[in-house]
C-alpha positions as CSV (number, residue, x, y, z in Angstrom):
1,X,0.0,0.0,0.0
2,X,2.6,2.6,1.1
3,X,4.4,1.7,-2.5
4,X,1.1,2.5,-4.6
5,X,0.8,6.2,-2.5
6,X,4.5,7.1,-3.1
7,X,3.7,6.2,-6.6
8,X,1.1,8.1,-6.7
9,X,2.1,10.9,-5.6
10,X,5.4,11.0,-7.5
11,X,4.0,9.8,-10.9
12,X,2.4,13.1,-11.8
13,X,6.1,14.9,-10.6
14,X,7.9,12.7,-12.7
15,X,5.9,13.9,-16.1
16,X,5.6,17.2,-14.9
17,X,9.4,18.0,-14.7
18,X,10.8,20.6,-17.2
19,X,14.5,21.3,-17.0
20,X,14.0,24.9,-18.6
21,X,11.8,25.8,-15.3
22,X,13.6,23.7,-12.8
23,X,16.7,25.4,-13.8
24,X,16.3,28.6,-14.4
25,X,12.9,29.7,-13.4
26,X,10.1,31.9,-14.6
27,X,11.4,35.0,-14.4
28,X,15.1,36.5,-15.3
29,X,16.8,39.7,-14.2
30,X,16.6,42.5,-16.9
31,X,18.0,46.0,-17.2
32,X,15.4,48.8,-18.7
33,X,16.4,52.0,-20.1
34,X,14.7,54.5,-21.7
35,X,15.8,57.5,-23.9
36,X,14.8,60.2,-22.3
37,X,15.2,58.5,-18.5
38,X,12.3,58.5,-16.6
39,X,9.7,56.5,-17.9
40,X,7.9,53.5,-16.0
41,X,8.5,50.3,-17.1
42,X,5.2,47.5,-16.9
43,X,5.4,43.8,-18.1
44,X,1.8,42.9,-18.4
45,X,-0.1,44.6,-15.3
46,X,3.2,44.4,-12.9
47,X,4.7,47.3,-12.6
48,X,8.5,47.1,-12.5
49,X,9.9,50.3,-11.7
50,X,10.8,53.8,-13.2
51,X,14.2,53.9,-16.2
52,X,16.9,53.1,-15.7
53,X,16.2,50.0,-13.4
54,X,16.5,46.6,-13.3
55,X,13.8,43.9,-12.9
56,X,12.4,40.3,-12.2
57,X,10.6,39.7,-16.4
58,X,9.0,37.0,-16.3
59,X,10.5,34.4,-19.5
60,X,7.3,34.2,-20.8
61,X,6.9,37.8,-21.5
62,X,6.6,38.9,-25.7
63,X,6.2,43.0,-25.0
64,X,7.3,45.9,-22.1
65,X,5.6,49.0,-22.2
66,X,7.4,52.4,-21.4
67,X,5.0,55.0,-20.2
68,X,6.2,58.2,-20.1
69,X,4.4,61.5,-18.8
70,X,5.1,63.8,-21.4
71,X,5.7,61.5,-24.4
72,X,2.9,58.3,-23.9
73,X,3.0,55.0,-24.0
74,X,5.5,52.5,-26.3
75,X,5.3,49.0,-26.4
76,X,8.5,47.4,-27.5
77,X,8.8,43.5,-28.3
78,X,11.2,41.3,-26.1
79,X,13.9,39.7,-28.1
80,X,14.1,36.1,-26.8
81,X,16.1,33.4,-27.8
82,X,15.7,30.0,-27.7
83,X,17.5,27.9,-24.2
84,X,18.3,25.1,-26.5
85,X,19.8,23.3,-23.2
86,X,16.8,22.9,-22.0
87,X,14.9,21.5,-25.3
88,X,17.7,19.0,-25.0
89,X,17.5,18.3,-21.5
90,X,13.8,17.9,-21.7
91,X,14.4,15.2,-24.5
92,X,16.5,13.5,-22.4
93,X,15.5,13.1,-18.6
94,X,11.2,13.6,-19.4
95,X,9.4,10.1,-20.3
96,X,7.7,10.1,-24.0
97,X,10.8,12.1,-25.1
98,X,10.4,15.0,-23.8
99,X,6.7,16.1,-24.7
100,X,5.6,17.1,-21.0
101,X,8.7,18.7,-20.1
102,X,8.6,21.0,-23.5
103,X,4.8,22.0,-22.9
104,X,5.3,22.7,-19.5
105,X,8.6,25.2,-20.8
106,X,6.5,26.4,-23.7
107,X,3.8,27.6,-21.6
108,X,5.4,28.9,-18.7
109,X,8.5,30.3,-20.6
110,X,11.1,28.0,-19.2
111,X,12.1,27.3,-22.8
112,X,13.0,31.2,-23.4
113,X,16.1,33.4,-22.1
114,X,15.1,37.3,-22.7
115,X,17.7,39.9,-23.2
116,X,19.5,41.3,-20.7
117,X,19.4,44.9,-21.3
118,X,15.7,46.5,-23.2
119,X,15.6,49.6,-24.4
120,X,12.8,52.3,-25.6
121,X,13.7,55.5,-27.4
122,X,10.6,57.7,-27.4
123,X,13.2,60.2,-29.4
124,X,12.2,58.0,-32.7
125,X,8.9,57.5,-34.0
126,X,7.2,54.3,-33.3
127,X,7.0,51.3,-35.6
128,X,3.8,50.8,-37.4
129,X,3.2,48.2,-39.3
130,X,1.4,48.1,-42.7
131,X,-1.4,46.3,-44.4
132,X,-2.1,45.7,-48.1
133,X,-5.1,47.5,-48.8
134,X,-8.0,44.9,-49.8
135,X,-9.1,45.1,-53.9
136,X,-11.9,47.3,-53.8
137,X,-14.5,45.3,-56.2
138,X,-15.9,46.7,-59.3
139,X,-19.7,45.7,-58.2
140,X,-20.3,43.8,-55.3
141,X,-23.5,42.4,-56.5
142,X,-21.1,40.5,-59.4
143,X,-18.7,38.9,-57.0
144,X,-15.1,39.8,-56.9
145,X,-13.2,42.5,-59.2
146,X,-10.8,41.4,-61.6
């Protein structure tokens, strides 16, 4: 009996492992900067200080916004890259090479390393990105325009 409990209870730790996590953890220390200084820094709802600082980001983090009180609001994409380590690691040491261990990095960011230093310059104009414009149809009661 006390051999069916302990496996019980350690079955579900044993697929649940995920080297990227158990090694490096959820969140990683990051430097912000802003040009000019003096801007607040938010990943997601947490607020994480005021430029230039440094801060817990959590891995699984894809944009920062810099708020600043004169020049608004900028969001700016987080560079990741790829812990390959950990892809390998979960391949090696998670039964069903690897699968639960990769999920469980994918979704809680174990699997990415962001930068160490992000930057916003509120000096350039922001990015915006452009779509193709739609073909505007000749007469929409005769399907589409050629």
């Amino acid at each position: 009996m006390r051999q069916l409990l302990q496996l019980v209870f350690l079955l579900p730790l044993l697929f649940c492992t995920s080297c990227g996590v158990m090694f490096g953890g959820m969140r990683d220390n990051v430097t912000f900067t802003s040009v000019p200084p003096g801007a607040e820094v938010f990943a997601g709802s947490d607020r994480i200080g005021i430029t230039p600082c440094s801060g817990l980001l959590p891995r699984n983090a894809s944009t920062v916004v810099f708020k600043s009180a004169g020049l608004g609001e900028r969001s700016v994409k987080v560079q990741s890259t790829t812990r390959w380590w950990a892809l390998f690691m979960d391949i090696l040491f998670t039964p069903g090479f690897g699968a639960s261990g990769v999920i469980t990095d994918l979704a809680t960011g174990g699997m990415w390393d962001p930068p160490d230093t992000i930057v916003c310059d509120f000096a350039t104009a922001p990015k915006t990105e452009s779509k193709p414009k739609a073909k505007a149809n000749a007469d929409p009661d005769w399907g589409p325009g050629i």
